[in-house]
N, C-alpha and C positions, 0 to 999 in steps of 0.2 A: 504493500500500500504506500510506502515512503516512497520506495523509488516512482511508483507511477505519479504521484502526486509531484514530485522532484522533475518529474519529466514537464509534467504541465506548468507547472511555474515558470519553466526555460522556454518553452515551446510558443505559449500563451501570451506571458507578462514579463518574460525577461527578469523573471526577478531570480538572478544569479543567488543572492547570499542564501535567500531561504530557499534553494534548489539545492544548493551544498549540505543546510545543514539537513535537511530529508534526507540526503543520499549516504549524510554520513550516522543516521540514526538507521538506515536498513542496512549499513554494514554494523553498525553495535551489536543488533539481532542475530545477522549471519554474515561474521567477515569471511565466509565465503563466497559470498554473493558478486558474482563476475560482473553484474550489469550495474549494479550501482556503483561498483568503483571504476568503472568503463566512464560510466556516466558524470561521474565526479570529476575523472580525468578531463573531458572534454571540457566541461563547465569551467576549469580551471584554464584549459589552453585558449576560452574563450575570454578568457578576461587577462589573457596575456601574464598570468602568473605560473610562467613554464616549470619553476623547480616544483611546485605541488602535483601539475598536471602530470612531469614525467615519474614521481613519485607513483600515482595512482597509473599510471601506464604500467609500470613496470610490475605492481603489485598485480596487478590483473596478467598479466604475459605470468608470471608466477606459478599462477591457479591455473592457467590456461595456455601452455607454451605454444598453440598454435594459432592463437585468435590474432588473423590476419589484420581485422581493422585496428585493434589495440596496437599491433607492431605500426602497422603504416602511418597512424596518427603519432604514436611516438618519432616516428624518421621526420615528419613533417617541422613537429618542435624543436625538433633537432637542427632542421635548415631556418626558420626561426633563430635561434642561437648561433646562427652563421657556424655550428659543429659539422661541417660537409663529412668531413669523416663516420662520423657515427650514424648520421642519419642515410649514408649509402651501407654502412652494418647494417641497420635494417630493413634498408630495402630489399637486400640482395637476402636474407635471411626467409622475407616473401617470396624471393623468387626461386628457393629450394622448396620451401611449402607449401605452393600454391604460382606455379608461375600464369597460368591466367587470369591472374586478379586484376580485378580495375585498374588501369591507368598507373601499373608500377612500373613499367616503361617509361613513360613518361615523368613518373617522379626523379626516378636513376639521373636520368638525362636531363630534367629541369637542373640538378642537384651539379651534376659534373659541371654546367655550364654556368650556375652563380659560383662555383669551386674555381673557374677561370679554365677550363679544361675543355673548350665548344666541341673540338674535334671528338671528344671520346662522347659527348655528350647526342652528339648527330647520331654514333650508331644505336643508342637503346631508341632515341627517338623517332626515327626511320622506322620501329617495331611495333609500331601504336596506329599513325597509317589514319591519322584524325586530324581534324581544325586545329585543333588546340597545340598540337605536334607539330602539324607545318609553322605553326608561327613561332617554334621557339629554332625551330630546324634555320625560318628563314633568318634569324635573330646570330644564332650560330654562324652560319653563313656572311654576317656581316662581318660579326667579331673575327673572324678567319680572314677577314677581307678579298674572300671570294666571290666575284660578282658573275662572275659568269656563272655559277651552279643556285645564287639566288634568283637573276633575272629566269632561269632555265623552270624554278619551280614555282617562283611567281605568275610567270606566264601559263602555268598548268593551273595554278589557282586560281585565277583570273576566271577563268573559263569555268571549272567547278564550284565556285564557292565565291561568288567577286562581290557580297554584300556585308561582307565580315567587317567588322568596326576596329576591332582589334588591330588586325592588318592595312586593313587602311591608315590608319593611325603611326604604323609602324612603318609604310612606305613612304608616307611626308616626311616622316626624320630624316627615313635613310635618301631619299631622292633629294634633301634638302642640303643632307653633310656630304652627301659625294656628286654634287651636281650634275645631276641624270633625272632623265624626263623617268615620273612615276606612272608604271604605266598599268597599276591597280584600278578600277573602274567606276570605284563605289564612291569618293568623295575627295576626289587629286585637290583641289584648295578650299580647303574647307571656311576659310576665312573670309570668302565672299558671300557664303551663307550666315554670318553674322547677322545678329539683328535685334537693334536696341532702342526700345519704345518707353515711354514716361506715361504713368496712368493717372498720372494727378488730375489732370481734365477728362480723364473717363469713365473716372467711381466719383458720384455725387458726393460728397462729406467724407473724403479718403481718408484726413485725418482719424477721425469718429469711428471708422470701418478697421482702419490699419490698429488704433486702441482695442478695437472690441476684440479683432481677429488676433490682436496677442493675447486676449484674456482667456480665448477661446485653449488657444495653441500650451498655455501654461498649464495646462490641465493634462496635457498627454503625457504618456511614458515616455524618457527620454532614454539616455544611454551616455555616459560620455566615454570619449574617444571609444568609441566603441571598434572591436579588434576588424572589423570586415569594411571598415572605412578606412577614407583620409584624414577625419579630424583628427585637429590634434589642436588640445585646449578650447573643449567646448562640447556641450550636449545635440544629438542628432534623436528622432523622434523616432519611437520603433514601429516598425507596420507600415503601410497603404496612410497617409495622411488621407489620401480622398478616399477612403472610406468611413471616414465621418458623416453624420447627419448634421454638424454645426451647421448656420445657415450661412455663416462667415467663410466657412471654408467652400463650401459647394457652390456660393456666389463665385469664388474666389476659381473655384477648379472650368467654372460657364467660362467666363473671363478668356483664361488660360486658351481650354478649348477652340473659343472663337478666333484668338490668335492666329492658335496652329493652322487654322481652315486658312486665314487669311495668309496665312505667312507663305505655306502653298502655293499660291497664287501669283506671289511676287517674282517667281522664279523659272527660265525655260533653260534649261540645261539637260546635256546630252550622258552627267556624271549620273549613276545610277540612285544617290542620294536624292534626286529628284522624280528621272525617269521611272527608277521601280518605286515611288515611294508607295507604302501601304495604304491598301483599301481600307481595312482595319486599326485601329492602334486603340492598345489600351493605355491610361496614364499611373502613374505612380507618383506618387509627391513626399517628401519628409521635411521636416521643420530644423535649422539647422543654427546654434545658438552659440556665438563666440565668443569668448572671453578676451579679455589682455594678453595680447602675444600669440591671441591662438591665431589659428589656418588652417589651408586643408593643403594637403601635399597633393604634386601633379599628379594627377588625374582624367580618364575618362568616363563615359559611362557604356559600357559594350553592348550591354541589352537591349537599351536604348537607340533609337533610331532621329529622333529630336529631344533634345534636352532644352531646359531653360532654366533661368531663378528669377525669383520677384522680392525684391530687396523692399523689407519691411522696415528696419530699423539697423542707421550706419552710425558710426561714434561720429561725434563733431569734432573732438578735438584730436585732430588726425594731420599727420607731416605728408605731404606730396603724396607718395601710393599707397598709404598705407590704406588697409583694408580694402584696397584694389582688386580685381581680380584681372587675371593674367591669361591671355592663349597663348599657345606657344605651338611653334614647328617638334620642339624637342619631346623627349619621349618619357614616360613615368620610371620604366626601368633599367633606360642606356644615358652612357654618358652624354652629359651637358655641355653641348657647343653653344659658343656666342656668337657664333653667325649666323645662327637661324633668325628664323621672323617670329616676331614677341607683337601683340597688342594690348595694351595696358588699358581695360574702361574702368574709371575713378568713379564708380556708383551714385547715383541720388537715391533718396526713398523713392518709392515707388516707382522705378525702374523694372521693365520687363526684359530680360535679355535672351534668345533664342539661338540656338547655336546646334550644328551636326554633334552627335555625339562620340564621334568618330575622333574630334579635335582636343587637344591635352588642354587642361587649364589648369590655371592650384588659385590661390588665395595668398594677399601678402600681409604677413601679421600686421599688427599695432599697436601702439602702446597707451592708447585710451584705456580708461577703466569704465568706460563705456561699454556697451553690447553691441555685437555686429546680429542682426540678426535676417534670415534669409527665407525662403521655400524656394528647394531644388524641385525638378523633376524630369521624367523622361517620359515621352511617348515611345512606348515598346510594340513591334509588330503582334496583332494577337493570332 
């Protein structure tokens, strides 16, 4: 009963601490119990406190020397802790006990290739034969400074799979730092799809609305820096924001919507960002709350097909960029050139700003003890 009820608190409401302590009253009963210290273990790598997490990994591999997912979530914490060593010990441990397991291919070879090792990294990768494979394969291929074997498997992906975000995102860089036409099909310059609208004159009494619609927003479960984000220094809102009945928010999601129809519209292009764009999209929105000095590190949204934010609340007393947000040609996980192209927009309130989701951005801290405060979102293909 403790552990099921430990699962729904994490599942449900997020609510870590009292998920811990269930999990750790149904091991009191039976510290034999594989699932709740499984369970413990995760809840713990969720909240970025690796030494208790591999604690409860390793007790559970104990009880259980072959439970594959306790091994692979341990090798994960492991490249977490930048320990490439240990977390290819357990990879390669899954691949005695189970070598068709999920995506441990693909972990080996994510793992060799943040180890600094691309070339040994290409062949577990090559082994997986998926989306997710080709983009670290073609990632390898840069860091090897091989362009003729990345142009070779881009041009095949193009053709299979040419509406990947991910890739797209990662052909801007690369086509940016080695001065080569990109010839990805889904969103070559994303930066002409920018697009930044002021709502002041569009919501009757915005002031009054922007008040209520935080009174509203304070009510939600938040999360700070929560581990499957960018923030950092600031609460992010858990769940579907538009899945709310406030009236603030659902005015707020109409709004939104009517944009995107219109933003459509604005644009005839032959990149497939436009030409396929979806018949369908569903949206998703969170509430996104920064503190002094906080930020979001660069960033895209892959799911996402259009992104946007609507800037509720900016600190006043703010130096040149700060609480800025930033696009950038560069890329979340390869190094940082300064010759790429950077566009800095210095926020007002009620700013709507629309953008491919394809295109990196972050957030540039600041040192108000003010609040930055935002609603992200993405329209996602349904």
């Amino acid at each position: 009963a403790y552990n099921n009820l430990g699962k729904l608190l994490v599942e449900e409401l997020a609510e870590y601490e009292k998920a811990i302590d269930c999990y750790k009253k149904a091991i009191d009963i039976s510290p034999e119990n594989v699932d709740a210290s499984y369970n413990t273990a995760v809840v713990f790598q969720i909240k970025k406190d690796y030494k208790n997490s591999i604690y409860y990994y390793e007790k559970v591999i104990k009880i259980k020397p072959n439970y594959c997912e306790a091994i692979n979530n341990l090798g994960i914490v492991y490249i977490e802790l930048k320990d490439y060593k240990k977390a290819i010990n357990n990879f390669n441990k899954i691949l005695n006990l189970e070598p068709n397991f999920s995506q441990i291919n693909y972990n080996i070879g994510l793992t060799y290739k943040l180890a600094g090792q691309p070339k040994k990294a290409i062949e577990y990768l090559k082994k997986e034969k998926n989306n997710i494979s080709n983009l670290e394969i073609l990632k390898c291929y840069y860091l090897l400074n091989d362009m003729d074997e990345y142009e070779k498997l881009l041009k095949q992906i193009s053709v299979d799979n040419p509406c990947d975000r991910e890739i797209a995102n990662l052909t801007v860089y690369v086509s940016g730092k080695m001065k080569r036409k990109n010839i990805y099909p889904f969103c070559i310059d994303p930066f002409k799809f920018l697009k930044i609208q002021n709502l002041k004159e569009e919501i009757k009494l915005i002031d009054k609305f922007a008040s209520d619609l935080l009174i509203r927003l304070n009510t939600k479960k938040t999360l700070w820096e929560p581990s499957a984000n960018t923030t950092i220094g600031g609460y992010h809102t858990y769940g579907n924001l538009f899945f709310s009945n406030f009236k603030e928010i659902l005015f707020l999601k109409k709004i939104i919507i009517n944009y995107m129809l219109k933003y459509k519209k604005l644009y005839n292009s032959e990149e497939l960002f436009i030409k396929k764009w979806p018949e369908k999209m569903n949206i998703i929105g969170w509430h996104v709350k920064l503190l002094k000095q906080g930020y979001q590190k660069t960033h895209i949204h892959p799911d996402g097909w259009l992104s946007g934010v609507f800037y509720l609340k900016i600190p006043k007393k703010i130096n040149k960029d700060e609480a800025s947000i930033m696009f950038t040609e560069n890329h979340p996980n390869l190094p940082y050139e300064n010759n790429l192209k950077n566009i800095i927009h210095v926020p007002k309130e009620y700013d709507l700003v629309l953008f491919p989701s394809s295109l990196s951005h972050k957030t540039i801290p600041f040192k108000s003890d003010e609040e930055r405060q935002i609603i992200a979102f993405d329209f996602m293909p349904a």
